[in-house]
N, C-alpha and C positions, 0 to 999 in steps of 0.2 A: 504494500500500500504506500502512495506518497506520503512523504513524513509532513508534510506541512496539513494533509486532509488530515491523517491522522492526531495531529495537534488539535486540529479544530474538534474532529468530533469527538477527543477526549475531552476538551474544553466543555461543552455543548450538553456532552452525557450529566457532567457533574454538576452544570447547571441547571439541566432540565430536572435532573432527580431530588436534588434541592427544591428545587420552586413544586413541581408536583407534589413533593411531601406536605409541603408548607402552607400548599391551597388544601388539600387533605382535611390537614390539621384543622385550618381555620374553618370548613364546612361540617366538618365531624364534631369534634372539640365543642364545650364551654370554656369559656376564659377562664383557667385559673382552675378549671378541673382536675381532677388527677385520678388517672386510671394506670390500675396496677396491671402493669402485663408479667412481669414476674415478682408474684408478692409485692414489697414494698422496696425490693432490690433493684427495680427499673422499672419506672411509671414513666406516663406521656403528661405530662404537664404545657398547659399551652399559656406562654407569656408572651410579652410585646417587650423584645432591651432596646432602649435608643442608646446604648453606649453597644463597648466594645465585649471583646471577651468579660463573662461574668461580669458584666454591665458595667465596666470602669470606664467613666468619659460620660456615662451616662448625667451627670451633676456638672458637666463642660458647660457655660453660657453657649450659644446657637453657633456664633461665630466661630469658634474655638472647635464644636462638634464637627460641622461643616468640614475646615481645614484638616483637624483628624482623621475624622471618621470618614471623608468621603474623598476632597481632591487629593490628598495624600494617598488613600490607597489606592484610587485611580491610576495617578501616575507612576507607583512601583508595580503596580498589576500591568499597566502599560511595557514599564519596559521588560520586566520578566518575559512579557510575549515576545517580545523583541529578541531579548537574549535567545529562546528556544529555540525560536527562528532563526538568530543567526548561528547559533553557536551547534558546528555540524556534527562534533566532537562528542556531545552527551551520547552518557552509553542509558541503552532502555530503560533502564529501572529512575535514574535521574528525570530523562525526559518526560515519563507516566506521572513523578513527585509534583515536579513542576506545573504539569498540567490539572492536576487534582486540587494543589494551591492556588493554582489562579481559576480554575471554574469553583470553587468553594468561595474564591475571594472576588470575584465579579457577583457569583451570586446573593453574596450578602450584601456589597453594594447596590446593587439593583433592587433590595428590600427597604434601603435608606433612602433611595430614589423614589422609589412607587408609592410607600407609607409611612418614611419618616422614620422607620424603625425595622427591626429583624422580628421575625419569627421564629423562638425558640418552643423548643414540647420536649426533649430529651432528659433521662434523670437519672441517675444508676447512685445507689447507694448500699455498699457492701456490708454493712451495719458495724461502721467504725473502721472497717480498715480501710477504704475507698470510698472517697466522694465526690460526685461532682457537680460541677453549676447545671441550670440549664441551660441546654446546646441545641444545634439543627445538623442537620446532613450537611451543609454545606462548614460547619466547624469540623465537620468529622473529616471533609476531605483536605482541608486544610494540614488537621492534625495527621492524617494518616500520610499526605504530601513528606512534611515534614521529618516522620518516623524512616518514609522510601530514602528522602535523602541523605539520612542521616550512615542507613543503612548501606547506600551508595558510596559514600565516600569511605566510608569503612571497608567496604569490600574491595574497592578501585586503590585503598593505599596500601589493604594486603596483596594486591596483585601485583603492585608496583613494589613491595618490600622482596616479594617471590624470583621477581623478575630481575630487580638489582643483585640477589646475591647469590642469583645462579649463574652471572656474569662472572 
């Protein structure tokens, strides 16, 4: 497959399965409901964050949200696409991170655009040992972006550890 089609339509998947989820939620959903899908270990909770992660920025005056929350991440969502595109060198698993971070991270912009805020309903709480905020699919792809790249350059500096000192 061309690598630039296949940019997009990883882009696109991550988007669309976010925003599906998220209209879901808001047609299904009461605000502020919570239904247990496993026990009290992971409910869907449907809330509105005008901030960021685990709503910080959410208490920002407009201006200040604005510039954070939305032209700033535009423009490094921008050029991350940019980089993908040009940089021909990414090995697959980098390329897929990258893509997962920026269709999670346009698609949470697009929720700041369309209502002024995100749709989160995610909840997992392992009763004291794991907890977390609530999230969307599009946080997940972000975080699991993140997890791919972290993973990548891990495996890309033992290949290059392999490779230097079998010279």
């Amino acid at each position: 497959m061309n690598r630039n089609l296949f940019i997009t339509l990883l882009i696109i998947f991550n988007i669309a399965i976010d925003q599906i989820s998220k209209v879901i939620v808001r047609k299904t959903l009461t605000f502020k409901e919570q239904i247990d899908v496993i026990g009290s270990y992971f409910q869907l909770i449907w809330v509105e964050n005008k901030g960021a992660f685990l709503g910080m920025g959410s208490d920002m005056n407009p201006t200040l949200r604005l510039i954070f929350l939305l032209i700033l991440p535009t423009i490094v969502l921008g050029y991350v696409v940019y980089y993908i595109v040009k940089t021909k060198e990414l090995d697959r698993l980098s390329l897929i991170a990258f893509c997962c971070i920026v269709g999670g991270g346009i698609a949470n912009v697009f929720d700041r655009i369309a209502f002024g805020q995100v749709t989160d309903f995610f909840f997992i709480d392992l009763g004291g040992i794991f907890k977390t905020g609530i999230f969307n699919v599009a946080d997940l792809s972000v975080s699991a972006g993140m997890v791919m790249l972290l993973l990548s350059g891990f495996l890309n500096r033992n290949k290059e550890k392999v490779l230097t000192e079998s010279k």
